[in-house]
ZANU-113058 format. One line per 10 residues: number of its first residue (from 1); for each residue x, y, z of C-alpha. Coordinates in Angstrom, 3 decimals. Layout:
// ZANU-113058
NUM = X:Y:Z; ...
This chain:
// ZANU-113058
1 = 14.075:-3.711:26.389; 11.472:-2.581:23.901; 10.230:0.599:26.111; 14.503:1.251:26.225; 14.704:1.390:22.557; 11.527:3.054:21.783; 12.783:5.599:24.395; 16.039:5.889:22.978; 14.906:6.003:19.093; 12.751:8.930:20.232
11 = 15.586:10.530:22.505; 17.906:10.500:19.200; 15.095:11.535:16.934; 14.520:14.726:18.978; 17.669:15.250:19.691; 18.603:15.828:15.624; 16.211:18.665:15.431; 13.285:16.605:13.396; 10.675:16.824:15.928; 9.181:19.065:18.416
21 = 6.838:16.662:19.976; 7.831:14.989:23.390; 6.972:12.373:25.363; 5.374:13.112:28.660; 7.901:11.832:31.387; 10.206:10.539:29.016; 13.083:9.872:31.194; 16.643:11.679:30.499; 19.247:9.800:28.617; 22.672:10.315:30.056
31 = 24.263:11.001:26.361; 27.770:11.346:27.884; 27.848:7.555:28.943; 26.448:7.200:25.474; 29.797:9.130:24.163; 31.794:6.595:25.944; 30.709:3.843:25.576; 31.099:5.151:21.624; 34.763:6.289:22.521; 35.484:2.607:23.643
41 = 34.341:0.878:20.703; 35.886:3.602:18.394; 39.203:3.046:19.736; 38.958:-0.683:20.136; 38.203:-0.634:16.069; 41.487:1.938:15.662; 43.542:-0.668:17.430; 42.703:-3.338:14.965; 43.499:-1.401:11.991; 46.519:-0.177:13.369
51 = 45.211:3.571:12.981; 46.235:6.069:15.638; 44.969:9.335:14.630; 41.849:9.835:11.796; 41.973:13.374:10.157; 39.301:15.305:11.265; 36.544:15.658:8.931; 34.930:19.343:7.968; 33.113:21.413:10.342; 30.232:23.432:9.956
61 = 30.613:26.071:13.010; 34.373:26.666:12.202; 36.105:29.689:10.436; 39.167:27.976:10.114; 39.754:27.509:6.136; 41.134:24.015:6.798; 37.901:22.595:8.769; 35.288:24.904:7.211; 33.112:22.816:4.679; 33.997:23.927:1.079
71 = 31.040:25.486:-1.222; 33.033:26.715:-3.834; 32.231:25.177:-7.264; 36.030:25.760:-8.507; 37.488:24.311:-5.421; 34.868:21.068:-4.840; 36.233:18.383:-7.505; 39.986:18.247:-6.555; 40.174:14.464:-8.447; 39.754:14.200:-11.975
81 = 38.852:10.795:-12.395; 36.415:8.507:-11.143; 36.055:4.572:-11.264; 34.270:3.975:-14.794; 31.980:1.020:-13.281; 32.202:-0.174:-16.955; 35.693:-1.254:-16.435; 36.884:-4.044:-14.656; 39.622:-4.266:-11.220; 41.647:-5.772:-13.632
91 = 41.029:-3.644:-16.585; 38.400:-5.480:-18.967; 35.771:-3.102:-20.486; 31.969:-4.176:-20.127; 30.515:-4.795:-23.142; 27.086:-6.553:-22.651; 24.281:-6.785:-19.457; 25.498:-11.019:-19.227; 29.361:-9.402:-18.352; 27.962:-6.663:-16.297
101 = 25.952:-9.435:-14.181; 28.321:-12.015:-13.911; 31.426:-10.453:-13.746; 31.104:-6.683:-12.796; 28.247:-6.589:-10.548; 29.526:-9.503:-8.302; 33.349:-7.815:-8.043; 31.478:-4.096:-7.108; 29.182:-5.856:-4.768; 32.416:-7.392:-3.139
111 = 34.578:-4.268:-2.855; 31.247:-2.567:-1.627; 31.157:-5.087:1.513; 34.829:-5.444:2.119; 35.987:-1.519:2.313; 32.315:0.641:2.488; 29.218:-0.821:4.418; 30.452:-4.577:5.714; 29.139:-8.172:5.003; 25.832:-9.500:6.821
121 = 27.630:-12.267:8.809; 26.131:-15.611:7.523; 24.399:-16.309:11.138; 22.562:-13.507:11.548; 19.573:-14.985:13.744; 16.315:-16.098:11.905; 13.158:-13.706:12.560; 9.878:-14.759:13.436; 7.452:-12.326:11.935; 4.084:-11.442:14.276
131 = 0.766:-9.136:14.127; 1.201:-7.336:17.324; -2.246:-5.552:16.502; -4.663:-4.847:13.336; -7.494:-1.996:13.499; -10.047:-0.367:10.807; -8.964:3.117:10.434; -9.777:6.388:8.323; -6.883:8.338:6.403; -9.098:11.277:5.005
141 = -12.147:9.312:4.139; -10.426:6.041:3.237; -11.489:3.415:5.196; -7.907:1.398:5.818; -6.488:-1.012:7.807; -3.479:-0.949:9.686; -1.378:-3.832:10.806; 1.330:-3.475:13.710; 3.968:-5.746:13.182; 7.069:-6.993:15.172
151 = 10.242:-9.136:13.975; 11.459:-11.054:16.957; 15.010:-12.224:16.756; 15.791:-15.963:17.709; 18.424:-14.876:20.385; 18.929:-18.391:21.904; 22.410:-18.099:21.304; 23.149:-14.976:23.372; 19.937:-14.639:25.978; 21.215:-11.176:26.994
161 = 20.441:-9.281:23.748; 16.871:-8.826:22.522; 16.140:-7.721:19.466; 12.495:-7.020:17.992; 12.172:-5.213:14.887; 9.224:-2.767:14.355; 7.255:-2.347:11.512; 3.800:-0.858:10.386; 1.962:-1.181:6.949; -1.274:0.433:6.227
171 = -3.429:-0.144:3.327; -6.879:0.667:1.657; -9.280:-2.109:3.158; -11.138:-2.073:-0.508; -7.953:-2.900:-2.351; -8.388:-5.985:-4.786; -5.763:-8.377:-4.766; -2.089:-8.135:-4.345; -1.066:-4.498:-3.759; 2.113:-2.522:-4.343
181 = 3.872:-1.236:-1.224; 6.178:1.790:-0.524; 8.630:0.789:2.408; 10.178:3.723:4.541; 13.109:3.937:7.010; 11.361:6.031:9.543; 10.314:6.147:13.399; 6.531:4.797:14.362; 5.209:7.576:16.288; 2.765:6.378:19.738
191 = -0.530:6.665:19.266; -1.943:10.031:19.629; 1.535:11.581:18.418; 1.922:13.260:15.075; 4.531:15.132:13.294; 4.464:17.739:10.841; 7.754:18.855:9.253; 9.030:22.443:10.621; 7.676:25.276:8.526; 5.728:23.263:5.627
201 = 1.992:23.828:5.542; -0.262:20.878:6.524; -0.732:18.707:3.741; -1.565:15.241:2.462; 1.264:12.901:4.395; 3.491:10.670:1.673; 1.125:7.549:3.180; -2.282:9.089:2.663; -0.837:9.717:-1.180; 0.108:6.193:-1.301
211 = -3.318:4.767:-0.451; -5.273:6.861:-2.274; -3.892:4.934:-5.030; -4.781:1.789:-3.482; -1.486:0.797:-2.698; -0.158:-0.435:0.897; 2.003:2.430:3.088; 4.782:0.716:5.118; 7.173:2.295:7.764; 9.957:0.017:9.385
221 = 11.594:1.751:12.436; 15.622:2.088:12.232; 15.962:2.107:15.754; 14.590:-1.312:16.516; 16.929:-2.864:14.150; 20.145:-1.097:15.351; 20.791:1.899:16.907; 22.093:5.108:15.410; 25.123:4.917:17.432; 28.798:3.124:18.155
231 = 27.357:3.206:21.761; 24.772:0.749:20.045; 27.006:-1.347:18.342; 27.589:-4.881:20.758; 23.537:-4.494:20.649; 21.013:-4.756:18.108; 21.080:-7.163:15.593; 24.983:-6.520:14.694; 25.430:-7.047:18.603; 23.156:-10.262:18.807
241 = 24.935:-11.738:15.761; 28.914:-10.969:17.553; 27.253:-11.988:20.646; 27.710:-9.291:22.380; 31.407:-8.740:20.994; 33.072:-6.204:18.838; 33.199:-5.737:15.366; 35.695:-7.202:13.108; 36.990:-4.552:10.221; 34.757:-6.398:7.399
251 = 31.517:-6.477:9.707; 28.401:-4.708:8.822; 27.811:-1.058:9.783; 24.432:0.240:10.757; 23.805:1.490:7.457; 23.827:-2.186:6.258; 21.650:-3.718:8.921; 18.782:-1.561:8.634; 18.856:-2.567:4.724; 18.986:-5.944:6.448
261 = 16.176:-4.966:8.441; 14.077:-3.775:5.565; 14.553:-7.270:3.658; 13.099:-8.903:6.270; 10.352:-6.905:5.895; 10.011:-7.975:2.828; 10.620:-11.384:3.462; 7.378:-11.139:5.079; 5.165:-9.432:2.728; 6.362:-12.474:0.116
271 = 4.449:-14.421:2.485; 1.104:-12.423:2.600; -0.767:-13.387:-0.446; -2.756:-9.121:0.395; 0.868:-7.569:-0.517; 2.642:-7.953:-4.192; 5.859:-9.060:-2.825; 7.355:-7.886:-6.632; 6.471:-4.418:-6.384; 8.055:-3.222:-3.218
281 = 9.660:0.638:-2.830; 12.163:1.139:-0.382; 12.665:5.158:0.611; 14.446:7.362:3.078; 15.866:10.631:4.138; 19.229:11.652:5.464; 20.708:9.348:6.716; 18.024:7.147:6.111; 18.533:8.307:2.245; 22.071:6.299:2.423
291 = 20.125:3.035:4.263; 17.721:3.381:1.124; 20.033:2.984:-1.466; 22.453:0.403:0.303; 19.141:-1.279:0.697; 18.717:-0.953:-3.007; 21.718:-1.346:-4.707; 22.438:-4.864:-2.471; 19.210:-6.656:-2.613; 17.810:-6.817:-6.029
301 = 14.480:-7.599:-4.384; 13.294:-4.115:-4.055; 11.711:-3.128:-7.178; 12.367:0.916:-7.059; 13.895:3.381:-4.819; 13.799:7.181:-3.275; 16.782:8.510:-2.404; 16.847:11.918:-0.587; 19.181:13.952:0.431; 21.699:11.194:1.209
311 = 24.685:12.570:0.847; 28.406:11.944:1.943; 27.932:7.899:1.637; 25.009:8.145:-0.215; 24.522:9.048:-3.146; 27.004:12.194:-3.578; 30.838:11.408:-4.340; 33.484:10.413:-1.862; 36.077:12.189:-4.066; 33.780:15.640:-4.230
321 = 35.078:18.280:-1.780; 32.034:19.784:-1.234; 29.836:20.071:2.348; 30.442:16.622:4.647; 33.700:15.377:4.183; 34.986:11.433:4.338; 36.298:12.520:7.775; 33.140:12.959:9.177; 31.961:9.442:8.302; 35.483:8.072:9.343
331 = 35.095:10.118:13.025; 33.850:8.993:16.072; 29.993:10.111:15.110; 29.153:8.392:12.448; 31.757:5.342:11.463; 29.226:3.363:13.041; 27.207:3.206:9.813; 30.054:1.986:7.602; 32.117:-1.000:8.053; 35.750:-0.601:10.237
341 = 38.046:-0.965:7.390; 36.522:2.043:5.996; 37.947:4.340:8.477; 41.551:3.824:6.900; 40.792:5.890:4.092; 40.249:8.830:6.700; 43.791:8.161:7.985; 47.081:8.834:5.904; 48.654:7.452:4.074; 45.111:6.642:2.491
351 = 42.512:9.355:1.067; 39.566:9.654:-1.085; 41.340:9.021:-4.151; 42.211:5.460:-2.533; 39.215:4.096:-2.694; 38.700:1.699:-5.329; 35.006:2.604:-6.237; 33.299:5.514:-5.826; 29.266:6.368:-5.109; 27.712:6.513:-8.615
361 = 28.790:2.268:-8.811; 26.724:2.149:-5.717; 23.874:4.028:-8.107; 24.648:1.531:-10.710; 24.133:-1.432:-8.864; 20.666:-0.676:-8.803; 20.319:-0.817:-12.512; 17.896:-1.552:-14.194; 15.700:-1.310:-11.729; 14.182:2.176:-11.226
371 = 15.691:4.691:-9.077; 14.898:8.331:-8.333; 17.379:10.561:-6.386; 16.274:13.407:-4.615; 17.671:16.734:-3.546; 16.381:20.013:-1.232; 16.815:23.789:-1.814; 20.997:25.062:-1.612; 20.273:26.166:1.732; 19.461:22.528:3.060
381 = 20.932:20.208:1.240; 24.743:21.607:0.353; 26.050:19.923:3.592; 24.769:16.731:1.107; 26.721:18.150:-1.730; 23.339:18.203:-4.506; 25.473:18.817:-7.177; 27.432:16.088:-5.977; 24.609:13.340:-5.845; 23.383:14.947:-9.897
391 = 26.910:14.120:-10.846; 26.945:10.608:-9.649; 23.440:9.990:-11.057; 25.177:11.200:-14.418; 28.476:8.778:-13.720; 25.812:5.584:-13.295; 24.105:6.367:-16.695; 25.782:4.195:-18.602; 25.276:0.804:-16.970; 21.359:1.728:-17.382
401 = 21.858:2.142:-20.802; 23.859:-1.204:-20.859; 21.012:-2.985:-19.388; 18.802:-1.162:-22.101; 17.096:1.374:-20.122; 16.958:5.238:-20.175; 19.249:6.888:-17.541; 19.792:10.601:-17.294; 19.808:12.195:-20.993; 21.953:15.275:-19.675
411 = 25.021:16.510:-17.491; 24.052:19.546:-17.251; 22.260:20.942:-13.520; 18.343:21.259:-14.085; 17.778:23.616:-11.167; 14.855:23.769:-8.766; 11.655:21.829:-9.803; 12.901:21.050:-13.278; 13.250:17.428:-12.983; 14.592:14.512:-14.945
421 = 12.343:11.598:-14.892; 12.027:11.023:-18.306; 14.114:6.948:-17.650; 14.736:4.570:-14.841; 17.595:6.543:-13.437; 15.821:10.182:-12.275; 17.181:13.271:-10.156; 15.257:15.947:-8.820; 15.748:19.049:-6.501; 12.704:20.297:-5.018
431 = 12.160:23.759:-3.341; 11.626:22.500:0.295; 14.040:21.542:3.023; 16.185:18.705:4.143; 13.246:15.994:3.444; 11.254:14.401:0.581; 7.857:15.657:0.643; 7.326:17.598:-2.418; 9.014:14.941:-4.406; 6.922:12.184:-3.373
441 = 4.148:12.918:-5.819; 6.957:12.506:-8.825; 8.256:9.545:-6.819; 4.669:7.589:-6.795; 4.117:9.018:-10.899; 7.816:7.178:-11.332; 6.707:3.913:-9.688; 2.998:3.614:-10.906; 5.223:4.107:-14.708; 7.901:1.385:-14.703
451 = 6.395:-0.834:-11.792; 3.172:-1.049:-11.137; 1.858:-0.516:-14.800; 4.845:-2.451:-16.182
């Protein structure tokens, strides 16, 4: 089971373009029993929500005006207003941070769940944290150690499903006392593999940068939590939890159990005297990017956040018409990572305009904790909509400021490399690709500021 999902993490990882390494007689994945097995679950979700047909969601390839993604500025905000995640459901304006925590927060939290990413079921199977190895290495003259790590899942209660999350954390082996740690979604690469992102000259990786400044570099791999598929979806930890059954409308999507995955990372570093349990980063890209700030906004834990190039339920607007549409995540590909009841809004009656929150609450429930969004060139990133994710980071401003911090101090578009990080809220477009390397440098200034130096 473990050499089937490290095979299939790598299959899928490939298979989006990010890599060009392979695996020497890596076996072929049949992808169309992949696509329906995915068709089976899709339509098995339809039928409980009473859906028959989902409008299709914006394509890339087509010329057709209707299914063509929209780039036009004039065309992309077609809804005036958005949810002011000052106000109330039932109309009551926030006034102070004890409101916003006992009344707001808990109601956004609950919409969040119900209609966007699903509840974590309340027996989801205890994990057993264990050191599957620990070695003395060098990153660029640092002598470091490196600490394999796997989550095993008590699966007494359904035999047939494994589950056994992967993790890696690497820090200086000189570091003094409890250290700060930077958590990414990513994939841990075999030994003797590397990766280097397409067309970027070599250059210090975002963990050497880390532990040069004596903090711990962790990596937790999406794949061995749940798999980036409906195919995977009566698997995994959502499919060890249903034992083996289907989803119910208000069940997680994959988008919430990797943030589940990553807090039971941390779970374990608050039991490692070596790690400072208080100062823990969570990061991603992509779709990754979304799983980062889910992870944030729901588990107040996680002391800072970077968000990059997340996107269409992300960080950019549902009700923006701009790139990726709500279609898309309602379709077939990708309405595993949401919960089933949000595929209604992709069906009519219902639209964007339905929904009762919108993305830049999901920002705000992050507040006050810091939280940098991050954004590539035009040319990469306007699938994402990055005008779209500055806007929301704008909209969640002012529950930051209610909590007393310093969100963004203007709505108007900085441009490449001109970023604002002057509060806890911060948004910045750098002039690479679909990825956060050139940010990360800001990202670790931004941390070391409001959390480790706190």
């Amino acid at each position: 089971m473990k050499r089937f999902l490290l095979l299939l993490s790598a299959a899928l990882f490939f298979a989006q373009g990010q890599a060009a390494a392979q695996f020497p007689g890596m076996p072929r994945i049949n992808m169309d029993s992949l696509r329906a097995v995915t068709a089976v679950d899709y339509a098995q979700m339809l039928g409980q929500l009473g859906i028959q047909e989902v409008r299709p969601g914006r394509d890339g390839n087509s010329t057709d005006p209707d299914r063509a993604p929209n780039y036009n500025e004039y065309k992309a905000n077609p809804y005036l207003y958005y949810p002011d995640p000052l106000t109330t459901f039932s109309g009551k304006k926030v006034k102070n941070a004890k409101q916003w925590r006992r009344e707001r927060r808990p109601e956004l939290v609950k919409v969040f769940e119900d209609e966007i990413y699903g509840r974590i079921p309340d027996n989801v199977p205890a994990i057993r944290w264990e050191v599957v190895k620990e070695e003395k290495i060098d990153m660029e003259g640092i002598p470091c150690i490196r600490r394999d790590l796997a989550g095993v899942a008590d699966n007494s209660a359904c035999p047939s499903i494994e589950v056994r999350l992967q993790a890696q954390v690497t820090w200086p082996e000189a570091a003094k006392g409890p250290v700060p740690v930077i958590m990414e979604f990513g994939f841990i690469f075999p030994a003797g593999m590397s990766f280097n992102f397409p067309g970027r000259p070599p250059g210090k990786s975002w963990q050497q940068q880390v532990v040069e400044r004596g903090w711990a570099a962790a990596v937790i791999s999406t794949g061995s939590i749940q798999a980036d598929g409906g195919y995977g979806l009566r698997s995994g930890i959502i499919g060890l939890t249903n034992q083996g059954d289907f989803r119910k409308p208000t069940d997680w999507g994959v988008l919430r159990a990797w943030g589940w995955g990553a807090s039971k990372l941390l779970d374990y570093f608050e039991t490692e005297p070596r790690f400072d349990a208080t100062k823990v980063a969570i990061e991603g890209v992509s779709r990754n990017g979304k799983a980062a700030l889910v992870t944030m906004a729901f588990d107040e834990r996680f002391a800072a956040a970077l968000v990059a190039s997340a996107g269409e339920g992300g960080s950019s607007p549902w009700r923006r018409d701009c790139g990726e549409s709500l279609g898309n995540l309602a379709g077939s590909g990708e309405y595993h990572w949401m919960a089933g009841n949000f595929i209604k809004y992709g069906a009519d009656p219902l639209c964007e305009n339905d929904l009762p929150i919108d993305q830049h609450e999901l920002i705000a429930l992050c507040a006050p904790r810091p939280c940098f969004i991050s954004s590539g060139t035009w040319d990469a990133d306007k699938w994402q909509d990055l005008i779209g994710m500055f806007m929301a980071t704008v909209k969640a401003t002012p529950v930051y400021e209610l909590l007393g911090e310093k969100g963004m101090d203007t709505d108007l578009y900085p441009g490449t490399n001109v970023g604002i990080i002057k509060g806890k809220l911060a948004f910045r477009q750098h002039d690479g690709g679909h990825e956060s390397g050139p940010n990360w440098p800001y990202f670790l200034d931004f941390f070391d500021k409001y959390v480790v130096k706190k």
